[in-house]
LOLODO-55444 format. One record per residue: x, y, z of N, C-alpha, C, O in turn. Coordinates in Angstrom, 1 decimal. Each point is the difference from the previous one (the first is absolute). Layout:
BEGIN
{rec {X Y Z} {X Y Z} {X Y Z} {X Y Z}} ...
This chain:
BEGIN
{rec {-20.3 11.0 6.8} {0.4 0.2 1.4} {-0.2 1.4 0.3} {0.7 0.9 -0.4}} {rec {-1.9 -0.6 1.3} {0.3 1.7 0.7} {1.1 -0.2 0.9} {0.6 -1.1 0.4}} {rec {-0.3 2.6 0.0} {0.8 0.1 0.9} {-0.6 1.5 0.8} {-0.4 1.2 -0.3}} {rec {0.7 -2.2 1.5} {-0.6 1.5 0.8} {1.3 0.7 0.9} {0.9 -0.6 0.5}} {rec {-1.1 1.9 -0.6} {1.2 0.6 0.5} {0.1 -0.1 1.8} {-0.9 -0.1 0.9}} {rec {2.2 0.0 -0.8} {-0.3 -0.2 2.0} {-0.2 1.0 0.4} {0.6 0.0 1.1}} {rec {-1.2 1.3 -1.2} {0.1 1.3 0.2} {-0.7 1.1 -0.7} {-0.4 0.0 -1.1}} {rec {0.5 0.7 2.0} {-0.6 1.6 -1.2} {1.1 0.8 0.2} {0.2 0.9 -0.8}} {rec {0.5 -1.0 1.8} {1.2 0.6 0.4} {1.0 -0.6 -0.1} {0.3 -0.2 1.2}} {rec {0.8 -0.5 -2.1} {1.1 -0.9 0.3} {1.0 0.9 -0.4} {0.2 0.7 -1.0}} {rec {0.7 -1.2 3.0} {0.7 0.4 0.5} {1.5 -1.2 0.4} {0.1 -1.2 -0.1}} {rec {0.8 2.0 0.5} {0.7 -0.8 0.9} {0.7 0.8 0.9} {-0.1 1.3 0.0}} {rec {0.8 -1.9 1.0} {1.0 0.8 0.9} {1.2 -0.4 0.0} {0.0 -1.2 -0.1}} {rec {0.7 1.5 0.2} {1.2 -0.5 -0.1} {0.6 0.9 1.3} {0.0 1.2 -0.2}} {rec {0.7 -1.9 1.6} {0.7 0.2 1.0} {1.2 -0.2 0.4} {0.5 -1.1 -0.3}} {rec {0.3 2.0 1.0} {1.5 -0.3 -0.3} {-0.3 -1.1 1.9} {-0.9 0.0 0.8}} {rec {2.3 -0.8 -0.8} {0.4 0.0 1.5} {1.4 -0.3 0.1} {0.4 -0.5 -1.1}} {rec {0.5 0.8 2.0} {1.1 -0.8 0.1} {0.3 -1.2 -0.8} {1.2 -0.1 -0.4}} {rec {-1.8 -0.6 0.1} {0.6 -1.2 -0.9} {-0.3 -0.5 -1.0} {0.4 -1.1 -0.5}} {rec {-1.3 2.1 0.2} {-0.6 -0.2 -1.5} {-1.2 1.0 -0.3} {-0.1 1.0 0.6}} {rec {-0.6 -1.3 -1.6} {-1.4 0.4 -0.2} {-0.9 -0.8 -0.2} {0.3 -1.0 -0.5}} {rec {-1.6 1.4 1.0} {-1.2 -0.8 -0.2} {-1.0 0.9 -1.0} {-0.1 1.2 0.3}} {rec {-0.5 -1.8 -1.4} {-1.0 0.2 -0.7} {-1.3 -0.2 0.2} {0.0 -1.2 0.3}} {rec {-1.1 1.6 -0.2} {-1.1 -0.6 0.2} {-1.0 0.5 -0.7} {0.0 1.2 -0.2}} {rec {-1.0 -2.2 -0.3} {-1.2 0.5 -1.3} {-0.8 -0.7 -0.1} {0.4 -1.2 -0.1}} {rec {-1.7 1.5 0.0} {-0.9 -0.9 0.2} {-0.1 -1.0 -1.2} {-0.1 0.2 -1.2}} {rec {0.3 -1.8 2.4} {-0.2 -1.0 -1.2} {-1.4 -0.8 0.7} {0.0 -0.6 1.1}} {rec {-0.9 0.6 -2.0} {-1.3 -0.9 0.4} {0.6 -1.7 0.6} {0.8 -0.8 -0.6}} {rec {-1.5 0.6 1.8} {0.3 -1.7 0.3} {-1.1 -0.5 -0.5} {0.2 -1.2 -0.1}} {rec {-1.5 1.6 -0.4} {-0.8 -0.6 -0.7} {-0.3 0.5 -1.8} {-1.1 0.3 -0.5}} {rec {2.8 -0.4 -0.2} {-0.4 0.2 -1.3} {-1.2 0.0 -1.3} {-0.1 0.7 -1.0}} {rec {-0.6 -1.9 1.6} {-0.9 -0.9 -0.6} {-1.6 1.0 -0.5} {-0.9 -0.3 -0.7}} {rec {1.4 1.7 1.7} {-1.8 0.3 0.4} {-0.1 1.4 -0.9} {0.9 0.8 0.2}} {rec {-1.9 -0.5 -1.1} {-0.2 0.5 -1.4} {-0.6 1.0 0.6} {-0.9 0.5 -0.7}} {rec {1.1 0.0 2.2} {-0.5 1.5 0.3} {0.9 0.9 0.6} {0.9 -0.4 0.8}} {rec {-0.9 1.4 -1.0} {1.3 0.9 0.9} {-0.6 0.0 1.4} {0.9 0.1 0.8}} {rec {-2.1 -0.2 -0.2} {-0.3 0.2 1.2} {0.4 -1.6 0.7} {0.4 -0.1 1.2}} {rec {-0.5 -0.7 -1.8} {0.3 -1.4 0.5} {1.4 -0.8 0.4} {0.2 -1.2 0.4}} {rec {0.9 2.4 -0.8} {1.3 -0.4 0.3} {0.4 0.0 1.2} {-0.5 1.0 0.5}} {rec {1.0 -1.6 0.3} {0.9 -0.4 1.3} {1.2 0.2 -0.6} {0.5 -0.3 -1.2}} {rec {0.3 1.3 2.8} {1.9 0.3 -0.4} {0.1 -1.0 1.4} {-0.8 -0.4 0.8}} {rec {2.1 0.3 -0.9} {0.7 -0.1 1.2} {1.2 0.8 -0.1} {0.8 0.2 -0.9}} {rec {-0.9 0.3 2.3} {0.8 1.3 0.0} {1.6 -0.5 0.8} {0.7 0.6 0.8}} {rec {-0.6 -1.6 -1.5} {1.5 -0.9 0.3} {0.8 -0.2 -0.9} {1.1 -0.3 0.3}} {rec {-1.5 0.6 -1.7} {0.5 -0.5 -0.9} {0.9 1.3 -0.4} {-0.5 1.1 -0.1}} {rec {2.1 -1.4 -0.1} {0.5 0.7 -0.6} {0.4 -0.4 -0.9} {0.6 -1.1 0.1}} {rec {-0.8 2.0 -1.5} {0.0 -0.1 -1.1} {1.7 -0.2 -0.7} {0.4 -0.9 -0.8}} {rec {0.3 1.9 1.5} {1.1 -0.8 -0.6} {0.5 -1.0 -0.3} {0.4 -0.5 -1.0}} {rec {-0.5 0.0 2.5} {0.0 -1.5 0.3} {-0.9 -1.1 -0.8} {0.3 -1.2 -0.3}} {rec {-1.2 1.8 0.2} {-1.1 -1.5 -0.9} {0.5 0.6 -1.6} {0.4 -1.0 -0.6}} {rec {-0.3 1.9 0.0} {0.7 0.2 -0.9} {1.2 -1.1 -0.7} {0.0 -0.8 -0.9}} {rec {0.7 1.3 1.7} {1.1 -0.8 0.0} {0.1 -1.6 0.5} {1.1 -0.7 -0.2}} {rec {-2.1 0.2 0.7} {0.0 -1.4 0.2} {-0.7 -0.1 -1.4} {0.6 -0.8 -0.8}} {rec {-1.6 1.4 0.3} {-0.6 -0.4 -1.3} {0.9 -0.4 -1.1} {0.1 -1.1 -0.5}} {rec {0.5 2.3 0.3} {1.2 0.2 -1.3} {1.0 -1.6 0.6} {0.1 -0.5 -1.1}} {rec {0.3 -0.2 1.8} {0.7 -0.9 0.4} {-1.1 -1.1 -0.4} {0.4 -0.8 -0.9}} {rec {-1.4 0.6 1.4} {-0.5 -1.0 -0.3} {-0.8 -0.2 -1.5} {-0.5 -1.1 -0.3}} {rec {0.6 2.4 -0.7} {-0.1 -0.5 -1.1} {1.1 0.1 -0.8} {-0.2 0.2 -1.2}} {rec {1.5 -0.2 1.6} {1.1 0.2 -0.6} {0.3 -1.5 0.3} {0.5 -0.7 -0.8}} {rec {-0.9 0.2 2.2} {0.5 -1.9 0.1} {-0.8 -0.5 -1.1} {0.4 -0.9 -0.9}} {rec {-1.5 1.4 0.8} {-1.4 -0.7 -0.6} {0.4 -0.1 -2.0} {-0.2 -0.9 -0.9}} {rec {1.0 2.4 0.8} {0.5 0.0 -1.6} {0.9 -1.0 -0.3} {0.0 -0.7 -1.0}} {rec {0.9 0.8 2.1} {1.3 -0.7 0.0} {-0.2 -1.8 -0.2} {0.7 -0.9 -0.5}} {rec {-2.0 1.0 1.4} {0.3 -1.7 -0.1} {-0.9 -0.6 -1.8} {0.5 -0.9 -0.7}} {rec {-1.6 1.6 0.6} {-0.4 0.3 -1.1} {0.7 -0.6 -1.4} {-0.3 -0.8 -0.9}} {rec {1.6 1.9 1.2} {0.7 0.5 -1.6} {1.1 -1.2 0.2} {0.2 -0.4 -1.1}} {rec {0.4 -0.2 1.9} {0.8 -1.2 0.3} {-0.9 -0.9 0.0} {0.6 -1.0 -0.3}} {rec {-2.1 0.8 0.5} {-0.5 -1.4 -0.3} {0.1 0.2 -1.9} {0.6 -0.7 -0.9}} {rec {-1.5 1.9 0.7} {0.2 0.0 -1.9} {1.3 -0.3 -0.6} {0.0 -0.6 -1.1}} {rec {1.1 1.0 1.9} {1.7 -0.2 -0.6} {0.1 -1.2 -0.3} {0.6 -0.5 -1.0}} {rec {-1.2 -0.1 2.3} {0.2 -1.7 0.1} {-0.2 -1.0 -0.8} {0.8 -0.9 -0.3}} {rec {-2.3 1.2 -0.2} {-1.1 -0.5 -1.1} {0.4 0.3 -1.2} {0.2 -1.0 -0.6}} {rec {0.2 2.2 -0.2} {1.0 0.4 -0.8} {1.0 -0.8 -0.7} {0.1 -0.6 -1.0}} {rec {1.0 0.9 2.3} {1.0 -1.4 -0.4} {0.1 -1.1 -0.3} {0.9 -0.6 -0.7}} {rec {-2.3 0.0 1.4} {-0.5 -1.6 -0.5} {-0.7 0.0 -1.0} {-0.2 -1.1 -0.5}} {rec {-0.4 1.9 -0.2} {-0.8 0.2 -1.1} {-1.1 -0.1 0.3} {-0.7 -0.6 -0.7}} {rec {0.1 1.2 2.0} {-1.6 -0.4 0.4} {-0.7 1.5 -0.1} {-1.2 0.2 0.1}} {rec {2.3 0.9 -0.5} {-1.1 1.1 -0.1} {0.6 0.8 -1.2} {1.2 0.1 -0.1}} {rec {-1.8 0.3 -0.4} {-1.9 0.3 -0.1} {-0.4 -1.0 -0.9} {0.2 -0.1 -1.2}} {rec {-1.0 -1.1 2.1} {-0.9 -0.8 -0.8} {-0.2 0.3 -1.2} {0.3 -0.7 -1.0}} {rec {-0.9 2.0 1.0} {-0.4 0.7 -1.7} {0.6 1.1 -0.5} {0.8 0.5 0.8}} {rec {-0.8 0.0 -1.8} {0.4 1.4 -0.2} {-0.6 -0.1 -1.5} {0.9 -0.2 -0.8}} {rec {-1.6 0.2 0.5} {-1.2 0.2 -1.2} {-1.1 -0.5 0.5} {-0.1 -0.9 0.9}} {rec {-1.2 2.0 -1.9} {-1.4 -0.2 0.5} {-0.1 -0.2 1.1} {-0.4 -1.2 0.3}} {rec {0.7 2.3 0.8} {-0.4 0.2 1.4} {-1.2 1.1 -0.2} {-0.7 -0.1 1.0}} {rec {0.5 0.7 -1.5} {-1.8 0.3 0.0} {-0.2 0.7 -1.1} {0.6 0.7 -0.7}} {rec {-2.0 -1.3 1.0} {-1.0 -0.8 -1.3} {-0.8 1.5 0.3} {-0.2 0.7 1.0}} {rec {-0.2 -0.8 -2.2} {-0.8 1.0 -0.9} {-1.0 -0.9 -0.8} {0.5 -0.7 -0.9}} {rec {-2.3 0.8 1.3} {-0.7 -0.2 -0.8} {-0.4 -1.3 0.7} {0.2 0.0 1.2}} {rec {-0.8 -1.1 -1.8} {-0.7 -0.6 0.9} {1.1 -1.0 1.1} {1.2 -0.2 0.0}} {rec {-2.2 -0.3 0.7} {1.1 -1.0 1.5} {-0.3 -1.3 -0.8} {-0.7 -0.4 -0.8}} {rec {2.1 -0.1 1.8} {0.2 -1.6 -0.3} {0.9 0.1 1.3} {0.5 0.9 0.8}} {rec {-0.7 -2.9 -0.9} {1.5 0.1 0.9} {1.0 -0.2 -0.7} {0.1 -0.5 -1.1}} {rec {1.2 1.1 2.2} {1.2 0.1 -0.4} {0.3 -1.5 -0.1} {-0.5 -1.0 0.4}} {rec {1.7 1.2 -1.1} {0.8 -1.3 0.1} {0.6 -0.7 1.1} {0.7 0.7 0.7}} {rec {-0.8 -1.9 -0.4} {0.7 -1.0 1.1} {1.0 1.0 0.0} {0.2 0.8 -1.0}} {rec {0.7 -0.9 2.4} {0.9 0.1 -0.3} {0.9 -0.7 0.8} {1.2 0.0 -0.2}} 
């Protein structure tokens, strides 16, 4: 995987107001594009804010995760395996399981 940087200059701002602060820093709406000249911002996005919706939505995403594994666990459905999980030297298939 390359990674291309969003910038030659990365920056942020960070602004006070009465009722809070706003952050802002350039985040590409077109991630996908493997040139620094080919990035699109939108200059709406404040960073704290998507920050922090991020961290929430993969903290739901861990949580539901680690309570489906807990679940599986208890009934004895996980870990399917726990020997010869990888192979060294020639392929086969694994075992039914």
């Amino acid at each position: 995987m390359s990674i291309t940087p969003v910038d030659t200059l990365l920056s942020i701002s960070a602004n006070p107001y009465p009722d809070g602060w706003e952050i802002h820093g350039k985040l590409p709406t077109n991630p996908n594009i493997r040139d620094i000249l080919g990035f699109k911002f939108s200059r709406r996005v404040e960073l704290l804010k998507y920050t922090i919706s991020i961290f929430k939505h993969m903290s739901a995403l861990d949580s539901a995760v680690s309570k489906e594994i807990y679940k599986l666990y208890k009934t004895k459905q996980f870990p399917k395996r726990t020997n010869n999980l990888f192979f060294l030297g020639k392929r086969h298939k694994p075992d039914k399981v």
